[in-house]
N, C-alpha and C positions, 0 to 999 in steps of 0.2 A: 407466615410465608412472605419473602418480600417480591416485590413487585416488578419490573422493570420495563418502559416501556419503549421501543426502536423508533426512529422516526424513518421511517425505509423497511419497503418491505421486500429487497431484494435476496441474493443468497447471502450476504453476509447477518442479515436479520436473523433470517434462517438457522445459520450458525452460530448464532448467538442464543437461540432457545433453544438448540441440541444440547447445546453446553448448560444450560443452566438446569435445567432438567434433575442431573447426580444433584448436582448443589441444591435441589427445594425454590428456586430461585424462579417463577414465575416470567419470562419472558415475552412480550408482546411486541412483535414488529408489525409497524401500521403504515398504512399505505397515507400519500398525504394527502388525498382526498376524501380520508377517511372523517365518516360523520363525531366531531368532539364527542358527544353523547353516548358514542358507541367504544368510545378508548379509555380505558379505566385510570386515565393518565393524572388526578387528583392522589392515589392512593400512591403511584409512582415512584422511583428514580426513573429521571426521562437521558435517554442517548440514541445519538443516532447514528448508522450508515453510512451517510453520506454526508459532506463539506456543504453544500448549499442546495437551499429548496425553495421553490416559488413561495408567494403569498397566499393561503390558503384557511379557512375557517379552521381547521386543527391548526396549523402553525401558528396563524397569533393567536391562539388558546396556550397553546406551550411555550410563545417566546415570555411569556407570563409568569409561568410554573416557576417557581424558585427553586425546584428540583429538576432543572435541567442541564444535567452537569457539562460545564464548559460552554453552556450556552453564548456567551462571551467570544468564545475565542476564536467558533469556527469562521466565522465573518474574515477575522485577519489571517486564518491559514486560506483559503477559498480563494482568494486574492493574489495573485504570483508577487503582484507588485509590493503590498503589507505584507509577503511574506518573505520579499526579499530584503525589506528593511528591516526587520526583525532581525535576521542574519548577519548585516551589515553595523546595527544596532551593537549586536552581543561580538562584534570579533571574528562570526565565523568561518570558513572561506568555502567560498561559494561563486560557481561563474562571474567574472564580471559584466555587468547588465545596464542600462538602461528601461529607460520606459521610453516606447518608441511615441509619439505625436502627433508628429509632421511627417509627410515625403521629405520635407528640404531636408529633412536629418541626416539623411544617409552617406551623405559624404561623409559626414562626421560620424556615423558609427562604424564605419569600415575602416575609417584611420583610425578611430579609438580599438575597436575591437578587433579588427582583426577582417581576414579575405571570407572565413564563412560566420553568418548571420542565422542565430535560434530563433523566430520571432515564435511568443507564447502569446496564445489570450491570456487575458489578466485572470477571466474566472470559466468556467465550467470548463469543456477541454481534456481528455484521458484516453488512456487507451491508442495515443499516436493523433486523436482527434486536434484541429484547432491551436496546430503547428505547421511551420515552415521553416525549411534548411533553404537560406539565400546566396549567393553569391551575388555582386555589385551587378551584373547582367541581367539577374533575376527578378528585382525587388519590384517590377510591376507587375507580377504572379498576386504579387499579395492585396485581398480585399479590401478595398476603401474604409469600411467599416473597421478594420482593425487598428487604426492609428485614433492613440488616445486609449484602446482600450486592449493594449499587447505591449509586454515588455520583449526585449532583446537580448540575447545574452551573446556573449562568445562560444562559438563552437571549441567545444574543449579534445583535447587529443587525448582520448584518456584506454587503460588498455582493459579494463573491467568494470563493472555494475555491481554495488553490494547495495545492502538494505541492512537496518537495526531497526528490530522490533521490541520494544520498552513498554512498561506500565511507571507511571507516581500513583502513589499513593495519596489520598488526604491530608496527611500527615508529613509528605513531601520526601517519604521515600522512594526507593527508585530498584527497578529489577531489570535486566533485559538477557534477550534470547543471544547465542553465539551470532555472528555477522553472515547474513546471506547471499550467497554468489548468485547474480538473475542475469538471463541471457534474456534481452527483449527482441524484436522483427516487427517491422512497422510501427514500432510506437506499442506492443502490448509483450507485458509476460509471457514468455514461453516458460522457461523451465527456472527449476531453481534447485539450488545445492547449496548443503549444510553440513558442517562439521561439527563434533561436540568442541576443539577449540579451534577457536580462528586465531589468526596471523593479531599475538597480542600489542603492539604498536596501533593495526589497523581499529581492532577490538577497544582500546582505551581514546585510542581520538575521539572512533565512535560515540561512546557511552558520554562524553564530557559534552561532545557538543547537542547532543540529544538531550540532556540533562540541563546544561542551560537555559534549551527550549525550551523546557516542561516545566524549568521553576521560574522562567520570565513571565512564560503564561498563566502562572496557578494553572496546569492542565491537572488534570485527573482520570485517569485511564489510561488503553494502548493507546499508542502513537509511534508510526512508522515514517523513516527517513532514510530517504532514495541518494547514494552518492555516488561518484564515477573516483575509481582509483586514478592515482595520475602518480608520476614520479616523485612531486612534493607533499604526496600525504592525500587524504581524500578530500572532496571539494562536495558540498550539499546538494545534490540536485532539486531537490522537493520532499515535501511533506506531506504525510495522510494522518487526519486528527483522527484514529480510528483503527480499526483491526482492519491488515491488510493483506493483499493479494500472495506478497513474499514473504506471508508467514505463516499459509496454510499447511507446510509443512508441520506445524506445533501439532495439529491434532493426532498425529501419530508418531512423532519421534520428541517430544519431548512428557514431562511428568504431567507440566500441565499446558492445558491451550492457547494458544493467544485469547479464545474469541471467552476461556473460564477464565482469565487473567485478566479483560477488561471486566466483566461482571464485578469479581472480587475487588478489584478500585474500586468502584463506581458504587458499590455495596456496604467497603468499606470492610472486607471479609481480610482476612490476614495476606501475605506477599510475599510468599516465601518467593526465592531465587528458583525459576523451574530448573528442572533437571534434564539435560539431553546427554545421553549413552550412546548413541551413535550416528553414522552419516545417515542423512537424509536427503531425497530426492522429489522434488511436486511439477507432476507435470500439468500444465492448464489444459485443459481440452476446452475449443476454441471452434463451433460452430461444425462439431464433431457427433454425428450419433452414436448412440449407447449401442457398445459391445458389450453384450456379455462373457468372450472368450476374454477379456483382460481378468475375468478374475476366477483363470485360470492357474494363475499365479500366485502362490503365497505370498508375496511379499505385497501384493498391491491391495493397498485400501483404497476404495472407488468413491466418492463425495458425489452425487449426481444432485445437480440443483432444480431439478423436475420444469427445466424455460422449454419453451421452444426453440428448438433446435434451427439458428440461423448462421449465414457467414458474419463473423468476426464476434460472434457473441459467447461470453465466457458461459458453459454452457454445466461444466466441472473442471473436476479437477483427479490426480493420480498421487497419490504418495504413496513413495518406498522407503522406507528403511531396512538398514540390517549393521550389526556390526562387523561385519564381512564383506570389505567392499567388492572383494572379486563375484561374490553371490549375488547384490546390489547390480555391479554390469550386468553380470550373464541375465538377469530378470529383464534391466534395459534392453537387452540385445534380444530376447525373443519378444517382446514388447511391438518393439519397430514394425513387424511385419501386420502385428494387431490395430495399426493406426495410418490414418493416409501420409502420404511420401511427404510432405511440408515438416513432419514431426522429427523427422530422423537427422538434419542436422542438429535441432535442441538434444535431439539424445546423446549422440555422439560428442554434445558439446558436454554435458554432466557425465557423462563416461570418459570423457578428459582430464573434466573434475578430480575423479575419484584414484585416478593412478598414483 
């Protein structure tokens, strides 16, 4: 049986030993205070959840492991700033950014880039976290602590949010899911929408410059990349070295998962091209308690990550598919009333989607 072990033991862990389960594929997601002794991580393939993790008695046991696949690389995705050079590096277009310093820069990033100001932390930061939208009036909002360790970008005018979720293989083959429509509010996922093809101009940018990535990095596994549509084609927002949020739809609308797709990399198990049949719909539930009336509904498969239930915390998630999108709405539309009033623009906005 092989082995694999998670360095995170959040819900994507989680989802990652549901899936391996069919496949005989042993999965252990471990917490990182977890005692080495106690993680069978010798016998291993090691991957993990998350972009970066403190110092901890399991961690430098695993930065060790020479079965820790892409150990390497999460250090320069974790980074906004190495991973905006990488982009910059290969060609690909991506905001134009700085790395902010000083105060005294400001003059000069506001002529350079423009009346509004993205400022990122370099590293940890999601979910809307350890961000600021500035204008020239603003920029003493922002924390002394963040210069030196925040890049800048230009606020981009852009009229949608896609996502591509990809696997490489070992062997430096390459598969990926159709392109993801994601409406975010505050900085986190709300909803997302899929179609079996997407807009093929959008779909072949995608795939080329995702593919870059993966063969610049020797990456191995999923790896998900966040873009904003703009009139000149899409522009990079960020990267996740990892099975992600705007691909939780795979567990039910397509042949196979994202979270069976990174195992099979990372396993080195075969890569076929997954198979998606029809639209799909995931909604995040977001500091929401468990209804049982949604699954009331045929069409809704429920993922509950068994957290405790707080505000702003991904707590599950909802996918729908159907090849029928009028049947897909009408599901969304009795839906609405089964969830608090914040959710019903994300519906309405994937019932947009779907016409």
């Amino acid at each position: 049986m092989k082995q694999v072990c998670v360095l995170g033991n959040g819900q994507l862990g989680r989802m990652l030993r549901q899936a391996g389960e069919p496949l005989g594929i042993s999965v252990w997601p471990v917490g990182l205070d977890a005692e080495p002794e106690a993680v069978p991580f010798q016998q291993s393939v090691i991957t993990a959840e998350i972009e970066r993790w403190p110092e901890t008695a399991l961690t430098r046991e695993l930065a060790r492991h020479n079965a820790f696949v892409n150990r390497d690389v999460f250090p320069i995705i974790a980074d906004r700033l190495t991973q905006k050079q990488l982009f910059d590096k290969l060609g690909l277009a991506t905001a134009p950014w700085q790395l902010l310093a000083d105060k005294r820069e400001w003059n000069n990033v506001f002529a350079t880039l423009g009346e509004l100001a993205i400022v990122k932390r370099r590293v940890g930061g999601y979910d809307g976290r350890g961000q600021w939208r500035l204008r020239a009036s603003e920029t003493a909002e922002l924390p002394d602590d963040c210069y030196g360790e925040c890049i800048v970008e230009q606020g981009i005018n852009f009229s949608g949010e896609v996502s591509l979720v990809g696997a490489r293989a070992h062997d430096g083959s390459t598969v990926f899911y159709p392109l993801t429509h994601n409406l975010h509010q505050d900085g986190i996922l709300r909803t997302s929408v899929v179609f079996p093809q997407a807009n093929p101009d959008q779909q072949s940018q995608a795939e080329a410059m995702l593919s870059a990535i993966m063969h610049e990095l020797g990456y191995v596994g999923v790896m998900a990349m966040e873009c904003f549509v703009t009139p000149a084609g899409l522009l990079i927002n960020e990267l996740a070295p990892r099975v992600h949020n705007s691909g939780h739809w795979t567990q039910n609308g397509a042949s196979i998962s994202q979270f069976e797709l990174h195992l099979r990399a990372i396993t080195d198990l075969p890569l076929p091209v997954p198979v998606v049949n029809s639209p799909s719909v995931m909604i995040n539930l977001i500091g929401t308690d468990l209804n049982e009336n949604w699954l009331k509904l045929p069409l809704v498969h429920l993922h509950w990550y068994d957290k405790e239930v707080r505000p702003g915390r991904k707590v599950g998630h909802l996918n729908l598919n159907d090849i029928d999108t009028d049947r897909l709405s009408a599901t969304l539309e009795a839906i609405i009333p089964l969830l608090p009033p914040e959710y019903a623009s994300g519906i309405v906005w994937a019932q947009s989607k779907l016409k």
